[in-house]
MIDREN-436878 format. One record per residue: x, y, z of N, C-alpha, C in turn. Coordinates in steps of 0.1 Angstrom, whole numbers, plus 5000, padded with zeros to 4 digits. Layout:
// residues N
XYZXYZXYZ;...
//
This chain:
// residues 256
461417939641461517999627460918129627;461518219618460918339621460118379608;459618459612458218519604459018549591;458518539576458918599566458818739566;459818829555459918979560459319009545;459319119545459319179527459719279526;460319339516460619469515459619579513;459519709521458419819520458119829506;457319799504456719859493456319739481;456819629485456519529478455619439482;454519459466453219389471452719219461;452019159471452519049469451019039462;451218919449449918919438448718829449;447718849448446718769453446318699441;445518579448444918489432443418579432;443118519418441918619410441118519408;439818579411438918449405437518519401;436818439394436018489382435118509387;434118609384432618589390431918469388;432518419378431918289376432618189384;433618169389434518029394433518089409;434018219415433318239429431318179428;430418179418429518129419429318019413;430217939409429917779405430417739424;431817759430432017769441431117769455;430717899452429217879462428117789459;427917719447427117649442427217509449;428417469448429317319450428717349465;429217439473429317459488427817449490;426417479487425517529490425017369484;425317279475424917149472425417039485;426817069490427516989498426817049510;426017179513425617149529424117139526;423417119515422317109519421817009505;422216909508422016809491420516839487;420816809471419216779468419016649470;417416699470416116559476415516579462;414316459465413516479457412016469462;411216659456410416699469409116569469;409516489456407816419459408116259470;409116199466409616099477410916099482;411616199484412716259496414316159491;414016089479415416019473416316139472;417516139477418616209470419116219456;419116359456420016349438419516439434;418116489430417616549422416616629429;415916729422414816819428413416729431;413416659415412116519413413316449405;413216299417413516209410413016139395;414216029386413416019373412015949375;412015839386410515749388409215879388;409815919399408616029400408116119391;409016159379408916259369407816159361;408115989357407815949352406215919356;405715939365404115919371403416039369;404116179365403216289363402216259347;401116299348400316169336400916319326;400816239316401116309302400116319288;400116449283399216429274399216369258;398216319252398516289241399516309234;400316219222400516339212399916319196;398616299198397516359194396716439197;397416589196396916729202396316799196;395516909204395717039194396417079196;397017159180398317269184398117359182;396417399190396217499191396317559209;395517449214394817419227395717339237;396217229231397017139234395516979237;394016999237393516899243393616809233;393316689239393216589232392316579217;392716529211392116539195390916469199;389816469189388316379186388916259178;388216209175388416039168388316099151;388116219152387616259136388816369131;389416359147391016439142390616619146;389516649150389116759154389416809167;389316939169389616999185387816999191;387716959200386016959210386617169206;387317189210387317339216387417459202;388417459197389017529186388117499173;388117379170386517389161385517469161;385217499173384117549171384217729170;385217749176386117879179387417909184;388117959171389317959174390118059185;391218019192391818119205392818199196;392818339205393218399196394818419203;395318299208396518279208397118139201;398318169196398418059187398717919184;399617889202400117799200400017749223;399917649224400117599237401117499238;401817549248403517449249402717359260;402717229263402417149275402516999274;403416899279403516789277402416729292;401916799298401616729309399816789312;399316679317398116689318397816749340;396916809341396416909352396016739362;396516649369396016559372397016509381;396716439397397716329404398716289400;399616279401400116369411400416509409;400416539394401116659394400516789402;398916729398397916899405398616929419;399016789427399116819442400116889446;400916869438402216939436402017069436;401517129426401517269418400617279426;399217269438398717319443399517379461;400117269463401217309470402217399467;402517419459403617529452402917659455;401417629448400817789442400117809453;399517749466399217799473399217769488;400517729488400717639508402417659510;402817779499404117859500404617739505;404417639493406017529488406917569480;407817689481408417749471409217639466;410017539475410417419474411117349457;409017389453408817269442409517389431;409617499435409717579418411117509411;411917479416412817359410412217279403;411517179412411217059402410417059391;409417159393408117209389409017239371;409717339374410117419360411217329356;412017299359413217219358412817069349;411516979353411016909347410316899335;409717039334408817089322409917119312;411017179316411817269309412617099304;413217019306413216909305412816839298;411516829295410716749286410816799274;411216899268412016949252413116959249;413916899256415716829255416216999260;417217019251417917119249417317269247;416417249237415817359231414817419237;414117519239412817569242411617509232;410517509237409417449230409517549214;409217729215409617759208410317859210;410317999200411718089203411018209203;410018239215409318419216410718489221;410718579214411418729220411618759232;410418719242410018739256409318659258;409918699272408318569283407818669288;406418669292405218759294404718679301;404818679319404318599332402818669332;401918599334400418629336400518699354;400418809349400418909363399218849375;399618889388398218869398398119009402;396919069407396319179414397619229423;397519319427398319379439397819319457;397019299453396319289466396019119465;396019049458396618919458398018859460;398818949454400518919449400918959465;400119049476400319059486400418959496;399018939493398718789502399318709499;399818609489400418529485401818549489;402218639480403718709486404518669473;404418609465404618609453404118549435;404718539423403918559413404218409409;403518319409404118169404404518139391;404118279385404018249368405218309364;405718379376406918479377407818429378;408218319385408918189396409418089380;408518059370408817989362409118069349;408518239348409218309335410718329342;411618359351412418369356413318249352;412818109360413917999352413817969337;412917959334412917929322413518019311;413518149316414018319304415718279308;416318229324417618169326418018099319;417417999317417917859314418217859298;416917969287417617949275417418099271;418218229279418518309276417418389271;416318389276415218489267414518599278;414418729274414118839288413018819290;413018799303411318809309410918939310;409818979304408619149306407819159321;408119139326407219159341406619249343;406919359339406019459343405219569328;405019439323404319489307402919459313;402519339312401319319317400519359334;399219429336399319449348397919409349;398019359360396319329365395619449367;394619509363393819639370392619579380;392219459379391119439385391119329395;390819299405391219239415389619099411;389619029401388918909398388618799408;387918779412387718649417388218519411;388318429421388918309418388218249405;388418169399388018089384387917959389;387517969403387417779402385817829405;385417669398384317639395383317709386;383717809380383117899371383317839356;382017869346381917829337382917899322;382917839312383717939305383318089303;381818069299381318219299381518279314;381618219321381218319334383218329337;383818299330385518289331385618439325;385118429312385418529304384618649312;383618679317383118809319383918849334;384718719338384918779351386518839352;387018799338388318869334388318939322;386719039318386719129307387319219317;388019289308389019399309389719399322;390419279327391119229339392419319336;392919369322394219359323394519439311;395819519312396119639306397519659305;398219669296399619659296400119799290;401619819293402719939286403819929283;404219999273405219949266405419909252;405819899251406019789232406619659236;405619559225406519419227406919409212;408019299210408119209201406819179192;407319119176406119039170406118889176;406818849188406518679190407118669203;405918699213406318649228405718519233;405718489244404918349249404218379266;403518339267402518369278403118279289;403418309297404018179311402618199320;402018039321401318069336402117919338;400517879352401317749358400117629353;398517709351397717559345396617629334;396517549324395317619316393917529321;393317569321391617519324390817529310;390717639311390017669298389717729287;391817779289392217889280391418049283;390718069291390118209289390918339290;392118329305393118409310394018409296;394618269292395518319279395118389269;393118319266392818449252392518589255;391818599270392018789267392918879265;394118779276395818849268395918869257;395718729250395818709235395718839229;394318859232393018929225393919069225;394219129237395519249240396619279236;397019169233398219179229398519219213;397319119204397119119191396619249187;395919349197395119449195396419579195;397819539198398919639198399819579188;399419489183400519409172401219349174;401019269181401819129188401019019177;402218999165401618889154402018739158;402418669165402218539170402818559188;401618469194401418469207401418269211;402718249219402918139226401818099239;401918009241401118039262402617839264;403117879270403117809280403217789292;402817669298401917619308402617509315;402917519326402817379336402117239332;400817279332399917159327398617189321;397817129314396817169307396117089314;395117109322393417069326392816989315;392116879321390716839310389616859313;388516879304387816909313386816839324;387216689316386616639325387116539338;388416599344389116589350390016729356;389216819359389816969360389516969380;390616929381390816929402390417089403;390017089421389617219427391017319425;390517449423391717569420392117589407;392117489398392417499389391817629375;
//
């Protein structure tokens, strides 16, 4: 049989395909050679299987909705009573504790990039459809230069990234900047939190009147209220923080 001919000059249509058909495409292909697991007991299917989602402990929902901690028996915040944060609101269904800490401490510091799937994917999850609430922007809690080095990347960045994806909201990355290279916050008291992140941080630019703070754990609120405290000082009139998980205090694991 012989080869088909064409006439010079006649060009034949190729098929067309969408930037979108070519990246669902690569998606299917990139699922088919490398399935998902699930990173906490290795089941197929998902990033975190449902059992396992199901064992991360969960907080009240008798909260503050200021703080997120657990209410007093008198309906009061231990924290916010006595002094209010000068951020408004904390997004967190999940409490700083086994399994989850081990997870997120693997993520944030034993370059399990792995979990940033299951990590944000779960959280994001736990409010159906919708976002917790609707800031303007996500505003990732910066690290030092000379940390973000060592490390090699921003975790709070890893989760304003999916999460600004998933329901369309811009992430600010380079509004907020660390100037001061702070020491670690484990084991330090709240006062000694706060002096060791006075004037940690300095931002440029203009925001919105309603952004939300992304990190990955609150301890003691201090890192979210100096932002706070910055942010309201340029006119930023309601300030979110969501969080991975909220710490208690009397259950606050190493690093946290």
């Amino acid at each position: 049989m012989q080869p088909p001919t064409f006439a010079k000059g006649v060009r034949i249509p190729l098929p067309r395909f969408s930037l979108q058909q070519l990246s669902q495409s690569r998606r299917k292909l990139t699922q088919w050679l490398f399935p998902e697991h699930c990173r906490a007991c290795g089941v197929p299917g998902t990033a975190l299987c449902e059992a396992c989602a199901r064992d991360w402990p969960r907080l009240p929902e008798n909260r503050c909705s200021y703080c997120a901690l657990p209410l007093l028996a008198n309906g009061d915040c231990p924290v916010c009573s006595v002094e209010a944060p000068q951020y408004d609101h904390v997004y967190t269904p999940f409490v700083y504790a086994e399994p989850l800490n081990a997870a997120i401490l693997a993520w944030k510091f034993h370059q399990r990039l792995d979990w940033t799937r299951a990590l944000a994917t779960t959280w994001a999850d736990s409010w159906g459809t919708q976002p917790p609430s609707h800031p303007a922007c996500l505003l990732p809690v910066p690290l030092h230069p000379k940390r973000l080095r060592e490390r090699g990347y921003n975790q709070a960045l890893l989760l304003a990234r999916y999460w600004g994806k998933r329901w369309r909201i811009p992430v600010k990355a380079g509004v907020l900047r660390r100037c001061r290279n702070t020491r670690h916050q484990t084991g330090l008291s709240a006062a000694a939190r706060r002096e060791n992140l006075d004037s940690a941080f300095t931002m440029r630019g203009k925001l919105p009147d309603h952004v939300a703070i992304i990190d990955d754990v609150m301890t003691t609120g201090t890192t979210a209220g100096q932002i706070a405290e910055l942010l309201k000082s340029v006119g930023v009139q309601r300030i979110d923080v969501w969080v991975l998980a909220r710490a208690l205090r009397e259950t606050v694991p190493a690093h946290a």
